[in-house]
Phi, psi and omega in degrees: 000136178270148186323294194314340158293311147338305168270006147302313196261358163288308157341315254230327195304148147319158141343295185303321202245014170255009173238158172108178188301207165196120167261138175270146191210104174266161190220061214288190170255014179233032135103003168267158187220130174251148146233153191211170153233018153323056193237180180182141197255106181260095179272352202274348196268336185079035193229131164266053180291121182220127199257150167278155179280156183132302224282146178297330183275341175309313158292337181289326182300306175321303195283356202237057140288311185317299192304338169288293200289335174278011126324285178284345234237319149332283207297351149269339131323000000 
């Protein structure tokens, strides 16, 4: 998937589908699966990151969508 598609389909949602969280769902190849809801969207690295809880990055991750939307949010002024 391309940024831009991404914001096509963000863009682009039902009604329905534009409210409640988002959980990251890994999906490894030997049938294991984690999930968190640790994500964060890095569009300038073009990264979908998601930390597991446990993990040193797991609070870090969570919070720092904020810092991304206040990031765009600059950049619109």
């Amino acid at each position: 998937m391309t940024k831009e598609e991404l914001i096509y389909l963000i863009d682009n949602l039902g009604t329905e589908d534009r409210n409640g969280n988002i959980e990251g769902i890994f999906i490894g190849r030997h049938g294991e699966s984690v999930s968190t809801d640790s994500v964060r969207v890095d569009m300038d690295g073009g990264r979908i990151i998601i930390a597991q809880a446990g993990t040193e990055a797991y609070d870090i991750n969570k919070s720092n969508w904020q810092t991304e939307l206040t990031f765009v949010q600059q950049l619109e002024k």
